[in-house]
C-alpha positions in Angstrom: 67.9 67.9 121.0 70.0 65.2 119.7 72.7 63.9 121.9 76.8 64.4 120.9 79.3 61.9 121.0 81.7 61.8 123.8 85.4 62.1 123.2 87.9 59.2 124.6 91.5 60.5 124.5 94.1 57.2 124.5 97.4 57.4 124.6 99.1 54.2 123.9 102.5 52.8 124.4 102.1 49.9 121.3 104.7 47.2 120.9 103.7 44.2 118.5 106.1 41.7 118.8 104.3 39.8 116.1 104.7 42.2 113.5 107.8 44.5 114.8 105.6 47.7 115.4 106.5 49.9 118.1 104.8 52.9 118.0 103.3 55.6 120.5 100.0 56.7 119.3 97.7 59.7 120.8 94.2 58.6 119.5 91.2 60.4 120.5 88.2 58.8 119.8 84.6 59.6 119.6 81.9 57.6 120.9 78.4 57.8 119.4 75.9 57.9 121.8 74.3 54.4 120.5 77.5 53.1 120.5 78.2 50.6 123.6 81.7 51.0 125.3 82.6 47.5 124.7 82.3 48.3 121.0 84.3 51.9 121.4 87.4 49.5 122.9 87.3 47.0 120.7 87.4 49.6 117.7 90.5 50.9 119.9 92.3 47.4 120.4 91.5 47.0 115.9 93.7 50.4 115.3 96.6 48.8 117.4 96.4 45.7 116.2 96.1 46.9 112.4 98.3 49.9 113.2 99.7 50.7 109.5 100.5 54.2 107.4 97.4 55.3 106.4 95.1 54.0 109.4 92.4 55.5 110.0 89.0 56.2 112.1 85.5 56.7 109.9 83.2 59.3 110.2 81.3 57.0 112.5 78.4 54.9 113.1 76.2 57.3 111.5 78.1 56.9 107.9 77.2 53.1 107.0 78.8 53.3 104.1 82.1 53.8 105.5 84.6 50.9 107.5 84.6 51.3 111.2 88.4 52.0 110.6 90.4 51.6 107.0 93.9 51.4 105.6 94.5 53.6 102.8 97.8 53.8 100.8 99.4 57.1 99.3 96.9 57.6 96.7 93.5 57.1 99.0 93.0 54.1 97.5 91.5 51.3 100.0 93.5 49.1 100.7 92.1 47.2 104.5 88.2 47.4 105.3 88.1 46.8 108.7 84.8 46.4 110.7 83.9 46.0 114.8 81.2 43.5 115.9 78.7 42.0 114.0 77.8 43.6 110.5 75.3 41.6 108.4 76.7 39.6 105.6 75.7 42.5 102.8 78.0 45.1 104.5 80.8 42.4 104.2 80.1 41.5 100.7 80.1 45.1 100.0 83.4 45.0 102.2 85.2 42.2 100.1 84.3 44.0 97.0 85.6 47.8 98.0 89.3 46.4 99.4 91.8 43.5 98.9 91.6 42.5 102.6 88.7 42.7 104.9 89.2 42.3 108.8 86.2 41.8 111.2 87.2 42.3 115.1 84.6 41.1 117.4 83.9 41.6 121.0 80.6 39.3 120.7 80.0 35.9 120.9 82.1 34.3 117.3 80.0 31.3 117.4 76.8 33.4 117.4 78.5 35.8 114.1 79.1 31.9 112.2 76.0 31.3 112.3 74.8 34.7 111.3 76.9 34.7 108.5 76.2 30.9 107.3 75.1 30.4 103.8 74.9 34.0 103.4 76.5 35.5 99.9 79.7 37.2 101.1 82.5 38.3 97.9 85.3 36.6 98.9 83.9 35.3 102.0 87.1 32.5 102.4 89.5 35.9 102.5 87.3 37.3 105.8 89.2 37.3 108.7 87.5 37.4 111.3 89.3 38.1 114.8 87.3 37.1 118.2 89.4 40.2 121.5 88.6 37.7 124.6 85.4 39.0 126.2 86.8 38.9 129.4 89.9 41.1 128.2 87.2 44.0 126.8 84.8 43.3 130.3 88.5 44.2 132.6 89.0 47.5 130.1 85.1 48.4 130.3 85.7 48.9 134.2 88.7 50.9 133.8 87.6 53.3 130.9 88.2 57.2 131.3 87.7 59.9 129.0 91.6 60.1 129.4 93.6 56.6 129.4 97.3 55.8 129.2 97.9 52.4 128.0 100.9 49.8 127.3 100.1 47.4 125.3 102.0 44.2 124.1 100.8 41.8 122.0 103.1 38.3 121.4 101.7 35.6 119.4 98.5 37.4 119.4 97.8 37.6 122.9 97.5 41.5 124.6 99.1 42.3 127.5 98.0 45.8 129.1 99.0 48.0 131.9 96.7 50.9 132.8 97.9 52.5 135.7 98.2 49.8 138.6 96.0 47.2 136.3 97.6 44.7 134.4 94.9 43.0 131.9 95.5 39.9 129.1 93.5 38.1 126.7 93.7 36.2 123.8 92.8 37.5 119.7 91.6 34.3 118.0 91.5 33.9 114.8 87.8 32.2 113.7 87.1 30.2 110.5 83.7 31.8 109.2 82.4 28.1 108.7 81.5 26.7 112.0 
């Protein structure tokens, strides 16, 4: 029997100071079973930090063919393909050909995803933004994660500031060149 995905419910107290959004958001979230938590949190962290009208989750892991999370305007039109991790250089040229902006938010090593990506054919590979969450920020939420979290989270001049109950976490979300 094939093992379900566990549902994360967040509810998040967002204020962006970098791009005036204040918003509360009530996200639950489901976690595939291959899916690692660091992964499931930094896919959390990428809807706040993208927060926009028209956000949204995939279907999950299993649809490849689908963003991790996407922006879609009023028509259903794609307009932000946003991915988690370290997707081979085919799913981002497929990524820079299906929307006008592509985001990449890692929790892994960026150096490591340079090199992966180096000389590979990418559409619009100098558009790729490619965002590195502090590892040590995702480790701190990894040791705190529930199946029901309330979170405040401030992020100034890209740097995330959260409470969680008594914990207060920060780290850094650097932007990375995709040339080394």
């Amino acid at each position: 029997m094939a093992l379900s995905a566990t549902i994360y419910n967040f509810s998040i107290q967002l204020s962006d100071v970098d791009r005036g959004v204040y918003e509360a958001l009530a996200l639950k979230v489901a976690r595939h079973p291959s899916e690692t938590e660091e992964h499931l949190l930094t896919r959390v962290l990428a809807y706040c930090l993208e927060f926009a009208e028209g956000i949204g989750f995939s279907r999950g892991i299993s649809n490849p063919d689908e963003p991790a999370l996407s922006v879609r305007d009023m028509t259903g039109a794609l307009r932000v393909w946003i991915d988690i991790g370290a997707p081979d250089a085919a799913r981002l040229h497929k990524a820079g050909k299906a929307a006008p902006r592509v985001a990449l938010y890692t929790h892994k090593d960026p150096a490591q995803i340079q090199r992966q990506l180096a000389g590979e054919r990418i559409h619009r590979s100098e558009a790729l933004e490619l965002y590195a969450i502090d590892r040590d920020l995702i480790a701190g939420l990894v040791r705190l994660l529930e199946r029901r979290m309330k979170i405040d989270l401030s992020v100034t001049d890209r740097h995330l500031f959260l409470s969680i109950g008594d914990a207060t976490l920060s780290g850094a979300v650097e932007r990375i060149d995709l040339a080394p």
